[in-house]
C-alpha beads as a LAMMPS data file, in Angstrom:
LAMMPS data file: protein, C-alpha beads

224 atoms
223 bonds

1 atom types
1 bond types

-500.0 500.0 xlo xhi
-500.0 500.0 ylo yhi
-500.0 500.0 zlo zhi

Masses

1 110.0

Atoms # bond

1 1 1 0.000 0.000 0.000
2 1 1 1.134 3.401 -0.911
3 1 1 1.493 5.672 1.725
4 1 1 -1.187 8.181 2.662
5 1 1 1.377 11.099 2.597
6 1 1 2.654 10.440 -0.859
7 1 1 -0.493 11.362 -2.775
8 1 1 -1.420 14.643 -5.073
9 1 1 -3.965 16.145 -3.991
10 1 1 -6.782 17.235 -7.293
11 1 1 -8.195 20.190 -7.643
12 1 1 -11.949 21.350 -7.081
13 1 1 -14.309 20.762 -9.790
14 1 1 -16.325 23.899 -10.748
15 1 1 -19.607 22.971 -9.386
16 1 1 -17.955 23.216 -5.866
17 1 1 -16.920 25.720 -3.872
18 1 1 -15.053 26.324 -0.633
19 1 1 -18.102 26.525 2.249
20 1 1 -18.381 29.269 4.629
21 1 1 -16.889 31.670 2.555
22 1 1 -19.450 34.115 3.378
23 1 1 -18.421 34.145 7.081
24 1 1 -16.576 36.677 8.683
25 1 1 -12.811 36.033 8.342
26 1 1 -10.336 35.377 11.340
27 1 1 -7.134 37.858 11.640
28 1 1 -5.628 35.174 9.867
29 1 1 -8.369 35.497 6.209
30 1 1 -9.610 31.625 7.216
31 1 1 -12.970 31.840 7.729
32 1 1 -14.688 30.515 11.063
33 1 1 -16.314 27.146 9.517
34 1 1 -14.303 25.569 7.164
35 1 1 -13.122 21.882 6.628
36 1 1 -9.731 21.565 6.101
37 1 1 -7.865 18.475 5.180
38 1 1 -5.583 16.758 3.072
39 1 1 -7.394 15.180 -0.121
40 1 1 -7.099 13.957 -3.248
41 1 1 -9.422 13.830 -6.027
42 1 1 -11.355 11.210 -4.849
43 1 1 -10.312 10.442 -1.181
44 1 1 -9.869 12.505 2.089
45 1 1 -8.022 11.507 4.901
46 1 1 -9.069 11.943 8.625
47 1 1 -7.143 10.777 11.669
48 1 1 -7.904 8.838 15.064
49 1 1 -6.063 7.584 18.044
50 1 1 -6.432 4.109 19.292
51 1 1 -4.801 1.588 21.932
52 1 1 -1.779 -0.179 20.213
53 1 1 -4.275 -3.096 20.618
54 1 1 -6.463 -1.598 17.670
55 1 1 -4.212 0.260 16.137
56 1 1 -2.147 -1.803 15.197
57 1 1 -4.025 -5.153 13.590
58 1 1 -5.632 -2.108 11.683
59 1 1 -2.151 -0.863 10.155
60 1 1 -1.062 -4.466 9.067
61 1 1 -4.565 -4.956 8.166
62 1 1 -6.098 -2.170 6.665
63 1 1 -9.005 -2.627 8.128
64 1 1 -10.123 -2.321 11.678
65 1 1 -9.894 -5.781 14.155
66 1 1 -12.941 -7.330 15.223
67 1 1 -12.474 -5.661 19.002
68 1 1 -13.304 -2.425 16.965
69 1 1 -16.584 -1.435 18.795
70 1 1 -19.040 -0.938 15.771
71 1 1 -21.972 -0.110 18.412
72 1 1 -19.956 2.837 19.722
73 1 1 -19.425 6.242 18.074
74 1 1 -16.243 7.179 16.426
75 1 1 -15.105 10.475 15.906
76 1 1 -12.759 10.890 12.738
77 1 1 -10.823 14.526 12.898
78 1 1 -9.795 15.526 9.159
79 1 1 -7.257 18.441 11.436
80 1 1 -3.810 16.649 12.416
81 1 1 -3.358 19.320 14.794
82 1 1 -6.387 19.147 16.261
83 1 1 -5.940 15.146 16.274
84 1 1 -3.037 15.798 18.145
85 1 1 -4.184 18.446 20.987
86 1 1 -6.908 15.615 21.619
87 1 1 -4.192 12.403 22.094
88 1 1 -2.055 14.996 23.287
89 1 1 0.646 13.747 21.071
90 1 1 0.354 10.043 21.344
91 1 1 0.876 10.666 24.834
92 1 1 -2.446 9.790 26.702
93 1 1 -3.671 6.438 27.401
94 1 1 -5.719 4.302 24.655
95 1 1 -4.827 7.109 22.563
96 1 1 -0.645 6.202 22.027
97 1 1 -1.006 4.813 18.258
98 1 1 -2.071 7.635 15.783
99 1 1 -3.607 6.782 12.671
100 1 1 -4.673 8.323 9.052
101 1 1 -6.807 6.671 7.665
102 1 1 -7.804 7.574 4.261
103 1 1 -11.439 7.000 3.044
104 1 1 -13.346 7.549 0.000
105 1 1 -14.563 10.852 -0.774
106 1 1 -17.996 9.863 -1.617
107 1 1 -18.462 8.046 1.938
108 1 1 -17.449 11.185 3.516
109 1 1 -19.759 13.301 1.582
110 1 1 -22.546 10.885 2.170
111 1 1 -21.765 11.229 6.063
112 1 1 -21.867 14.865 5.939
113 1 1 -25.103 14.753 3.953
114 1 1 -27.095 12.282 6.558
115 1 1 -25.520 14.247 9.777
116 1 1 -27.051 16.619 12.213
117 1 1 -25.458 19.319 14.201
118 1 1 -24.180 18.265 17.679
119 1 1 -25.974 21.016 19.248
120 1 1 -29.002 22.946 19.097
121 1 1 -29.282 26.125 16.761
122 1 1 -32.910 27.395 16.470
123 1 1 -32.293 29.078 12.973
124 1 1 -31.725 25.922 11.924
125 1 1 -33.961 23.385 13.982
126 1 1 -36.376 25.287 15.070
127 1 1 -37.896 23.884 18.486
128 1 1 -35.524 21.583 20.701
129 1 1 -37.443 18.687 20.324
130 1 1 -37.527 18.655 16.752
131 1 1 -33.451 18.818 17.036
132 1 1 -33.549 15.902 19.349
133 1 1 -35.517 13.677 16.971
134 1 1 -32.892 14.773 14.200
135 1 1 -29.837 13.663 15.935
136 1 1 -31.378 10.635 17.086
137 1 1 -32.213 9.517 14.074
138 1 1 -29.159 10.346 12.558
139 1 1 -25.725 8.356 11.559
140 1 1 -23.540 11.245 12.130
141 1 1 -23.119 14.400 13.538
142 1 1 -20.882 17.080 13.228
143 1 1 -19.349 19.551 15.550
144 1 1 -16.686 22.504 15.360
145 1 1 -14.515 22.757 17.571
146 1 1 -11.689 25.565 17.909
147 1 1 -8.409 25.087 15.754
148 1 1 -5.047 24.243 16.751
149 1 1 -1.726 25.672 16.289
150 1 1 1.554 23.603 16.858
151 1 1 1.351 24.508 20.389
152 1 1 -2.228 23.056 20.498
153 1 1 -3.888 26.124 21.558
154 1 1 -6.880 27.483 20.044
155 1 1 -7.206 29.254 16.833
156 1 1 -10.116 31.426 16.297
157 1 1 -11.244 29.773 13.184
158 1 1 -12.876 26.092 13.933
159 1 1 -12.041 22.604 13.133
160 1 1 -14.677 19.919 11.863
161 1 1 -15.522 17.102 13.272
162 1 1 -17.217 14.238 12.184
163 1 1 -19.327 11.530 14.936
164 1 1 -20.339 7.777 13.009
165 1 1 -22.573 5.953 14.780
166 1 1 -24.988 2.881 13.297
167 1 1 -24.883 2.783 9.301
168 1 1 -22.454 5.249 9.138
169 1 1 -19.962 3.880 11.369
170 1 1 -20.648 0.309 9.699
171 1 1 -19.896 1.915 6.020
172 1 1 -16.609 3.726 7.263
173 1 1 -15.000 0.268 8.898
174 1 1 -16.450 -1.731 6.006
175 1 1 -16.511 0.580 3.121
176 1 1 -15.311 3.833 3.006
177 1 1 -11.411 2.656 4.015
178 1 1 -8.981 3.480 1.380
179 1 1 -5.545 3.336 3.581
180 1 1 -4.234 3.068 7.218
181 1 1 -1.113 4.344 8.142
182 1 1 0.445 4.527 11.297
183 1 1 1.391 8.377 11.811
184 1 1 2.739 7.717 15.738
185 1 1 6.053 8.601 14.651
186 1 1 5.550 11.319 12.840
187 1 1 3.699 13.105 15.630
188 1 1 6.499 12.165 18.056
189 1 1 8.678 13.924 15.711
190 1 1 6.368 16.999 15.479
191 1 1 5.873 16.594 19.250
192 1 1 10.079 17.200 19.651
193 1 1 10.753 19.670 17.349
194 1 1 7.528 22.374 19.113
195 1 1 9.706 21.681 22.137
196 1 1 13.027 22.495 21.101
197 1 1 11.669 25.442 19.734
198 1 1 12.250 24.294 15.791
199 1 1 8.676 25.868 14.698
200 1 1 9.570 26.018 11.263
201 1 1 10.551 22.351 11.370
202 1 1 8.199 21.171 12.712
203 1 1 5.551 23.103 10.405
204 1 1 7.582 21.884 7.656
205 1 1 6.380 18.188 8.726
206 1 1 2.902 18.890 8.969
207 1 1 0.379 17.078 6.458
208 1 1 -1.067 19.688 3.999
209 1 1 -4.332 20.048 4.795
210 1 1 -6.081 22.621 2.122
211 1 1 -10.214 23.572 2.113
212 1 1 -11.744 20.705 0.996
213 1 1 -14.724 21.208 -1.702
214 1 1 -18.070 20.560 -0.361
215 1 1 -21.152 21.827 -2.199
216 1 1 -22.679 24.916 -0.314
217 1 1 -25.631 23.146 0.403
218 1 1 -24.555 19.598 2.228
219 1 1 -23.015 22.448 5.134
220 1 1 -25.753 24.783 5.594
221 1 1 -27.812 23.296 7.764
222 1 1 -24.407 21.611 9.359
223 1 1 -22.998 25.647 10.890
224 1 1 -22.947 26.336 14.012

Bonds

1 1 1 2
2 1 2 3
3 1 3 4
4 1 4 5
5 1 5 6
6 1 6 7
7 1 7 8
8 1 8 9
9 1 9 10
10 1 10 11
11 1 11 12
12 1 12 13
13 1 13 14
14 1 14 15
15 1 15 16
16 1 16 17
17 1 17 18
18 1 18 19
19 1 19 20
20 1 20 21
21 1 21 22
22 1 22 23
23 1 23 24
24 1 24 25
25 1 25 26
26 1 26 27
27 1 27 28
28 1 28 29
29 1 29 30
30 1 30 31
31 1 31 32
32 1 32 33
33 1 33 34
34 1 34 35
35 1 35 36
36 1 36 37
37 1 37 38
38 1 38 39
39 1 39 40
40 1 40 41
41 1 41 42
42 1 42 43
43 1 43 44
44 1 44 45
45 1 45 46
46 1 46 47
47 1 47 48
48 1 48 49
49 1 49 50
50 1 50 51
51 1 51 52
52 1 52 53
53 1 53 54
54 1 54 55
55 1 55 56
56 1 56 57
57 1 57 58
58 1 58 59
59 1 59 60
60 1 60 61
61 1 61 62
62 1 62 63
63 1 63 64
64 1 64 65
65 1 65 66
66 1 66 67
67 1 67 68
68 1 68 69
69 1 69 70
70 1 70 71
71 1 71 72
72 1 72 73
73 1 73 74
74 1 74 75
75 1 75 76
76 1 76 77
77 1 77 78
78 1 78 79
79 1 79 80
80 1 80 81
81 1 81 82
82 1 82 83
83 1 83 84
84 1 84 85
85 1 85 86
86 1 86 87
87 1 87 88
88 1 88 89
89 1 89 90
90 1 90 91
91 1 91 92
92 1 92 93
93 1 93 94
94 1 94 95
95 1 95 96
96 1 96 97
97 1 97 98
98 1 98 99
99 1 99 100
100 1 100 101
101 1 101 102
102 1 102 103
103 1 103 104
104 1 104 105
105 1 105 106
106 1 106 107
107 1 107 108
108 1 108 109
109 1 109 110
110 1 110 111
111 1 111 112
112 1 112 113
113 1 113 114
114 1 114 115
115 1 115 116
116 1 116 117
117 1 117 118
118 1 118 119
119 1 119 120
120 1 120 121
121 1 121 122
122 1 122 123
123 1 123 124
124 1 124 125
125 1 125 126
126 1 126 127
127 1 127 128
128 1 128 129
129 1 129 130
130 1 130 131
131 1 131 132
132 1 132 133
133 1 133 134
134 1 134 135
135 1 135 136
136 1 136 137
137 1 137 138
138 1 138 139
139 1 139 140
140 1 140 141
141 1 141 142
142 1 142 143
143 1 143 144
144 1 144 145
145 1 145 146
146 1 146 147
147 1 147 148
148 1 148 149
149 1 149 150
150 1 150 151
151 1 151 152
152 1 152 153
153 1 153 154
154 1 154 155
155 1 155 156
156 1 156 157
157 1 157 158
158 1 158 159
159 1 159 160
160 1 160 161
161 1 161 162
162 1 162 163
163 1 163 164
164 1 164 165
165 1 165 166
166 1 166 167
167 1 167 168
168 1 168 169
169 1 169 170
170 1 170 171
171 1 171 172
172 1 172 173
173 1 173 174
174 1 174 175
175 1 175 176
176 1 176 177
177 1 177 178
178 1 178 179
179 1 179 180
180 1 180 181
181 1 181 182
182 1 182 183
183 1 183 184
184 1 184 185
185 1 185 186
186 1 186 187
187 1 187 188
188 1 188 189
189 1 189 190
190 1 190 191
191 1 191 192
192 1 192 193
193 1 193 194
194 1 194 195
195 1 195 196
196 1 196 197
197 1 197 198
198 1 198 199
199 1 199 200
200 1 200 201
201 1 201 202
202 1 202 203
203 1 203 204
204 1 204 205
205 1 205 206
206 1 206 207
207 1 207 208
208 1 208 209
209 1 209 210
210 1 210 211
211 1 211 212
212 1 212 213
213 1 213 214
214 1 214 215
215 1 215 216
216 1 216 217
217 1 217 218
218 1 218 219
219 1 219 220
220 1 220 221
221 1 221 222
222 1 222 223
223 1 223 224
């Protein structure tokens, strides 16, 4: 298997655009809602941390083991940053083996399409109850939370993520995998470097992660 780092990433087709574009811009001309990942034409890759248990049958494997719990939720992060403020480098416990795990762009797409917002926005829901019965009844859900920079504190602009429960979490283990690579040593690398003090370094090993193209309308009702 090639690895996930070595691919090109394609360009937008021009029935897409960049979401959120309308939104106020940071300091920093990124707007508040965005996703931001690295892709290619037809894949996207997102990260998670696991128990060497886990993540390591699904490295050799390329697929998840059977002690994968398919009747929990899993959260897949398309930010390595932010991937890495929440396993706090590899660091905390059941989170030491980082993975990317590349999945098709269509089963992404299809997640984003059958989600519901993580929390309740009246514009968009109208009455609570009505907001409840959404994300019941729904395989994913999406919520932004803030951005990271290489010191892992908060950026003003937010990072996506992405909750698979049910189908959706049954089409991503099953499906949607294109890759798994084991990124543990790249984020212990990162990791060294921000301590040192080698910023440029370690921003020179960072994964490119560029907006990805989403139609306008699969994220409307998905902004906080």
């Amino acid at each position: 298997m090639c690895g996930i780092f070595g691919g090109r990433g394609g360009a937008p087709g021009p029935s897409l655009s960049f979401v959120n574009d309308q939104n106020e811009p940071n300091d920093q001309n990124e707007p508040r809602f965005r996703i931001r990942a690295r892709h290619t034409e037809s894949t996207i890759t997102v990260y998670q941390a696991y128990r060497p248990e886990i993540g390591r049958p699904a490295v050799r494997h390329g697929r998840f083991p059977s002690s994968w719990k398919r009747d929990r939720m899993t959260w897949i992060k398309p930010s390595f940053l932010w991937m890495m403020y929440r396993c706090g480098w590899g660091t905390k416990e059941g989170q030491e083996t980082v993975l990317a795990v590349e999945i098709s762009s269509e089963g992404f797409l299809w997640a984003l399409r059958n989600a519901c917002l993580s929390h309740h926005v009246p514009a968009l829901h109208g009455d609570r109850a009505d907001w409840k019965r959404q994300l019941r009844q729904a395989p994913a859900r999406v919520q932004w939370d803030p951005e990271r920079d290489l010191h892992l504190n908060a950026l003003p602009h937010r990072s996506l993520q992405l909750g698979l429960a049910g189908e959706a979490a049954a089409r991503y283990a099953d499906e949607w995998i294109v890759g798994i690579e084991d990124v543990t040593p790249l984020a212990t690398e990162v990791h060294a470097l921000v301590r040192a003090g080698r910023l440029d370094e370690a921003a020179g090993l960072l994964p490119e992660e560029r907006p990805y193209p989403v139609e306008e309308e699969v994220l409307a009702r998905l902004r906080a």
